[in-house]
N, C-alpha and C positions, 0 to 999 in steps of 0.2 A: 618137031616144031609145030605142024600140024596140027597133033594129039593137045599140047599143050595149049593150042589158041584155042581148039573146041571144049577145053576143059582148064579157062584157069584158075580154076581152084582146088587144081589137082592134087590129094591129099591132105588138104586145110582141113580143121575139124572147126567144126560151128554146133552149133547147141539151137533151141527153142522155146520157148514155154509151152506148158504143158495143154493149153487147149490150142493150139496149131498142130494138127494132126498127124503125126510120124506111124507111118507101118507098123503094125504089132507091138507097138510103144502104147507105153498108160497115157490115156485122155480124158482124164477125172475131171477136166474143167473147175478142181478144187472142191467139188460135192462128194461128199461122203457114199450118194445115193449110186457116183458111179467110182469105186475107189478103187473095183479093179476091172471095170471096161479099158479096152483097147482098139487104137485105132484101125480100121480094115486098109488103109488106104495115104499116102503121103499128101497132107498140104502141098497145094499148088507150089508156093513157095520154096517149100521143101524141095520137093521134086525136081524145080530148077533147080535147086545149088547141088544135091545129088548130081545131077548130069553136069552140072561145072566140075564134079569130080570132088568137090569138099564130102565131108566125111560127119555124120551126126555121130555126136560121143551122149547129149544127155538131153533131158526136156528138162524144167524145169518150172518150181512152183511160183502161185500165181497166189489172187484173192477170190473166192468164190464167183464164180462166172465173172472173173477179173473185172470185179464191179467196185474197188475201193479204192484208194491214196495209198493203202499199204498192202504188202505181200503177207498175209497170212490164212490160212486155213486149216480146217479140223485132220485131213490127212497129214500133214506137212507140219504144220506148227507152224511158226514164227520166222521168215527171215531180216535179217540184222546185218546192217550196213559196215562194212568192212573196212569203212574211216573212224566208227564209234558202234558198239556192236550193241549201244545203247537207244541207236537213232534207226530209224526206219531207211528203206531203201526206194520210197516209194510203192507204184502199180500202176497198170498191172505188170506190167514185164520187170517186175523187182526181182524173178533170181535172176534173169538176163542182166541188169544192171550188178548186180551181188557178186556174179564168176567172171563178169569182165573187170568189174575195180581191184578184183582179188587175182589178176592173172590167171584162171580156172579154167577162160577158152578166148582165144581170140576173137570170134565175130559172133552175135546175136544176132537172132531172128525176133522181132517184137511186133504188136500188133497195136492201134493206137485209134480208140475211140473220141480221148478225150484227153488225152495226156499221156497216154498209157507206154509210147517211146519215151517219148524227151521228160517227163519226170522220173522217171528212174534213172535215165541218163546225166541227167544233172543232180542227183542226192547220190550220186554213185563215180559222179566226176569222168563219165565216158561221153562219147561223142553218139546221138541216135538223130534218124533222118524220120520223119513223117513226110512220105510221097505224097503227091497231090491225088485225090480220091480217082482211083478206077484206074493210075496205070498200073501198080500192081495186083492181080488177079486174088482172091481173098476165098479161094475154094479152100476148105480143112480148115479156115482160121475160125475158131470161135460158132462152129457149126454150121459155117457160112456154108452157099453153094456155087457164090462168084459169079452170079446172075443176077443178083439182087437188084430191082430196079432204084432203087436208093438209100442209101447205109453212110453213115461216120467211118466207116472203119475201113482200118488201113492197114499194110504190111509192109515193115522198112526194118532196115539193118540199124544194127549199133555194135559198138566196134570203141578201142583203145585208141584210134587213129581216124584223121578226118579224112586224109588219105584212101582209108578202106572202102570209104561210102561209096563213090562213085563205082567200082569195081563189082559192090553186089551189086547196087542198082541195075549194073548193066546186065545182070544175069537176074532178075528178081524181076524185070520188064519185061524181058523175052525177047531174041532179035528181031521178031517186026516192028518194037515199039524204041529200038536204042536209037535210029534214025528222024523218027521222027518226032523224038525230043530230044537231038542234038545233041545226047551223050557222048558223040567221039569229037566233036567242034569242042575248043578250049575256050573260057570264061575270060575276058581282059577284064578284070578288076577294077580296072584305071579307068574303065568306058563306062562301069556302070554308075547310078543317082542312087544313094543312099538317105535313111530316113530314121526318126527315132519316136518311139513315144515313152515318157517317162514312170505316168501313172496307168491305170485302167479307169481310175474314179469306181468303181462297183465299191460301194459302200458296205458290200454282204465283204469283201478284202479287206484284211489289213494292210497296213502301211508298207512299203518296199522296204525292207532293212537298209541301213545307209553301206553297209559292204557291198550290196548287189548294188545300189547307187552307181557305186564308184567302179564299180567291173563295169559296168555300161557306159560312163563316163570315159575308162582308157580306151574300149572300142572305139566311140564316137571322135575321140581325140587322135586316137590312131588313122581313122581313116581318112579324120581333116586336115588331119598335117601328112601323111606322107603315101595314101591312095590317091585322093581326089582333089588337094588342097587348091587346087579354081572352084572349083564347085561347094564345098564344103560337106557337110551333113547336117539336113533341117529337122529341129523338131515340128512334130505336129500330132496333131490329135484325131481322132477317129470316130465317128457317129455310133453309140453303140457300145462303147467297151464297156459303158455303166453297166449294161445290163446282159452284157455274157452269160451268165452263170443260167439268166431267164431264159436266153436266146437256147444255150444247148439245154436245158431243161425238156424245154419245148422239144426239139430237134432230135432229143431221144426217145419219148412217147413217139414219134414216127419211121423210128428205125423197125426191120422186119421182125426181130427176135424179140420176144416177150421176157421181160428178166425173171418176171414173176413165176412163168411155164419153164423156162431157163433149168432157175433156183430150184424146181422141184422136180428136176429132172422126168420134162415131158408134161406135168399135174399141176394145174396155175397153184399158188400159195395164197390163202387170205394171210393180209401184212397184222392183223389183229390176233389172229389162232396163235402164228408162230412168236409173236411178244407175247402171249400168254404161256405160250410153251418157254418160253425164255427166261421169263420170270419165276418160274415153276422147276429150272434147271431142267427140262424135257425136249428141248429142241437141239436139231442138228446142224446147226447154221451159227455162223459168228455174229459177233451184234452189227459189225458191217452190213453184210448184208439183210437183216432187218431193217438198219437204218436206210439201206436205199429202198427197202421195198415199203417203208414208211411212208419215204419222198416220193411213191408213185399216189397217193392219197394228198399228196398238200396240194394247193389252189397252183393253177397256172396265171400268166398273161395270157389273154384274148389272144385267142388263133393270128387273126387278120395282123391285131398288134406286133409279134413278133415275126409274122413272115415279113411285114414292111421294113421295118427295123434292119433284117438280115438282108432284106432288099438293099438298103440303103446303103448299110456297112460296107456291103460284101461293092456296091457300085464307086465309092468312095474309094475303096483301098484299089480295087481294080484301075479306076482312073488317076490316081497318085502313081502306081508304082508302076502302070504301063506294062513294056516286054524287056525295060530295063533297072527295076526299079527295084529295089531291097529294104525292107524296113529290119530295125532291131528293135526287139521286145524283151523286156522281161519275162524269164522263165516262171518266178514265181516271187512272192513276197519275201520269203525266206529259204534259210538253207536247210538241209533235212532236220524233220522234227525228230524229236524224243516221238518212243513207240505208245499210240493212243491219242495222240496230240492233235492229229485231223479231226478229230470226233469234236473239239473244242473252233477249230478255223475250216469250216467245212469248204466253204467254197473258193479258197486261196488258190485253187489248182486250172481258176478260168484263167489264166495267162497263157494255160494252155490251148484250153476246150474250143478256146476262139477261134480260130484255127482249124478246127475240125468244122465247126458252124459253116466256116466259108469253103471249108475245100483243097484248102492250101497250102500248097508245100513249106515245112517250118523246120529247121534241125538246129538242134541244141547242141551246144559246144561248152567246155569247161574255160573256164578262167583263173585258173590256180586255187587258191585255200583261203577261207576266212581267219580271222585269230584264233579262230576252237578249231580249224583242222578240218572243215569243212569245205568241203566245192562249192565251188562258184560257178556262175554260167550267164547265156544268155541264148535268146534263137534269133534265127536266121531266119525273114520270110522273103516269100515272092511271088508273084502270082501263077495263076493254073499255070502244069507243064513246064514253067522254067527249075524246073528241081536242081538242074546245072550250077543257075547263079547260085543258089543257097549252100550248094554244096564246095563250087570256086573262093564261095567266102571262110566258108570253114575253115576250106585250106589253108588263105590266108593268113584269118587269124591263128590258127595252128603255129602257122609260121614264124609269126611277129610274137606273140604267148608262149609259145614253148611250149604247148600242147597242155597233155593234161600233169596232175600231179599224182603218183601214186599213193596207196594208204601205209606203203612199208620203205622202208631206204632200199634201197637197188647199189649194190655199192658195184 
């Protein structure tokens, strides 16, 4: 009994993406340039669920320096969403999304800049948790060293089960920190203030499809009539979502890793050479990452302008939602696209990114299938450190939805 508490995840297999760094496992980060480097050393991450006794079976591909909306790159090719093999599965942790919608491994490990959990979790119909920035340690992720004095980037599980979440978190924190974010105290649902926002308004977005409308509509409806039904659930609006897409724009020019030095593995890249090389059929890069290293050349907002902004937002949502308080968000305007189709709605994916601007715990949950056979979803936020509520709520709805819907019958 002992052995089992020090280790519960004793013989579970879990997987990763491939630039979360696994022992003598390929760490190509999706570059050609390192196609058969290998990690010296286990991601932080890793290394806890190792010692919880789970078991790594495989890493898995990614988007070049897991800088796109979709999983594809020059070693790997193309992955393809396992509800239509026509549609994308997201990024960056699109095969983590891909081998959990397909049954392929129970629990991922995902990393999330910018969307990079909960959008593959939701074009993949799985449940993924984005932690609030810094309680999970982010050494091996992404070349991090988990020092970083300030970074987007995150490490959180995703899993078939909303159930699952709370169990790595507790091992993905580390026992100094399961206490002091009230991982073993239980969430009353019935105690917390819920909230909704309908649009973003960013006019760089399209429209919310009316299917995700309406999955956000039954949440709302769900919790008014039989969680909270004295209190209700308010809509309200937020300082700032017009212009997310600006805000992480911004908020990544300030991350410590250069995408550009990244992308050429250690040797910054002119974004101009390599569209010439591209054009010329001579480069070694997808037009993905071109196009993000294009977006390091286009105009910004003024500095001053978007730290107030983020000021404001981030003050606003903090004094809304308190140490009790949950908002529901749209995951994204649409359900998974057809493959190349981001290249057309580039910045659809700030329903995420917002989120990482401010720091804050957000986990995406499925809502059953559109009329094409499509997941549905929506996230779950909350402020710093309560990762608890967002994940009590999961459960919930887990509970009252029926969880998620597979891509094959299960008879």
């Amino acid at each position: 009994a002992a052995e089992l508490k020090a280790k519960p995840f004793l013989g579970v297999p879990f997987t990763t993406k491939d630039s979360t760094a696994v022992k003598d496992r390929l760490h190509t980060l999706g570059i050609t340039a390192r196609r058969t480097v290998r990690a010296n050393a286990d991601a932080e991450c890793v290394r806890l669920m190792k010692e919880a006794g789970a078991i790594i079976i495989a890493t898995t591909s990614i988007p070049e320096i897991n800088r796109w909306q979709e999983t594809r790159n020059n070693i790997i090719g193309q992955t393809n969403n396992p509800y239509d093999n026509r549609r994308t599965v997201g990024g960056s942790s699109g095969g983590e999304g891909a081998l959990l919608a397909a049954c392929a491994t129970p629990v991922g490990l995902g990393t999330d800049i910018g969307g990079s959990i909960r959008m593959p979790a939701f074009y993949c119909g799985v449940y993924g948790h984005k932690p609030t920035t810094g309680i999970v340690n982010t050494r091996g992720c992404s070349l991090r060293t988990g020092r970083e004095p300030s970074t987007m980037v995150v490490a959180g599980p995703m899993t078939r089960y909303a159930t699952d979440l709370l169990p790595i978190m507790k091992v993905l924190v580390g026992p100094e920190k399961v206490a002091a974010l009230k991982f073993d105290e239980p969430t009353d649902v019935r105690k917390l203030r819920y909230f909704y926002i309908t649009e973003s308004g960013d006019i760089k977005c399209s429209a919310v499809q009316v299917p995700l409308q309406n999955a956000m509509k039954r949440v709302v409806d769900h919790f008014a009539t039989n969680v909270v039904p004295s209190t209700g659930v308010r809509q309200v609006t937020l300082t700032g979502t017009d212009r997310t897409t600006n805000m992480w724009r911004y908020w990544m020019t300030q991350e410590p890793a250069n995408f550009a030095t990244l992308l050429g593995n250690g040797k910054p890249l002119s974004p101009l050479v390599e569209l010439a090389k591209k054009l010329t059929g001579r480069s070694e890069y997808t037009m993905a990452s071109l196009y993000s290293l294009i977006d390091t050349l286009l105009p910004q907002e003024r500095e001053d302008t978007i730290r107030e902004l983020t000021r404001i937002c981030d003050q606003e949502l903090t004094d809304l939602l308190g140490d009790d308080g949950i908002l529901f968000y749209h995951s994204c305007t649409h359900t998974a696209p057809y493959h190349y189709a981001p290249f057309v709605n580039v910045y659809n994916f700030s329903y995420w990114c917002l989120f990482n601007v401010l720091h804050l715990p957000a986990t995406q949950v499925p809502l059953g299938l559109d009329a094409d056979g499509l997941p549905l979803g929506i996230q779950i936020v909350a402020t710093r450190n309560r990762d608890r509520h967002c994940l009590a709520v999961a459960e919930e709805i887990e509970r009252a939805f029926n969880g998620r819907i597979p891509p094959f019958l299960i008879d």
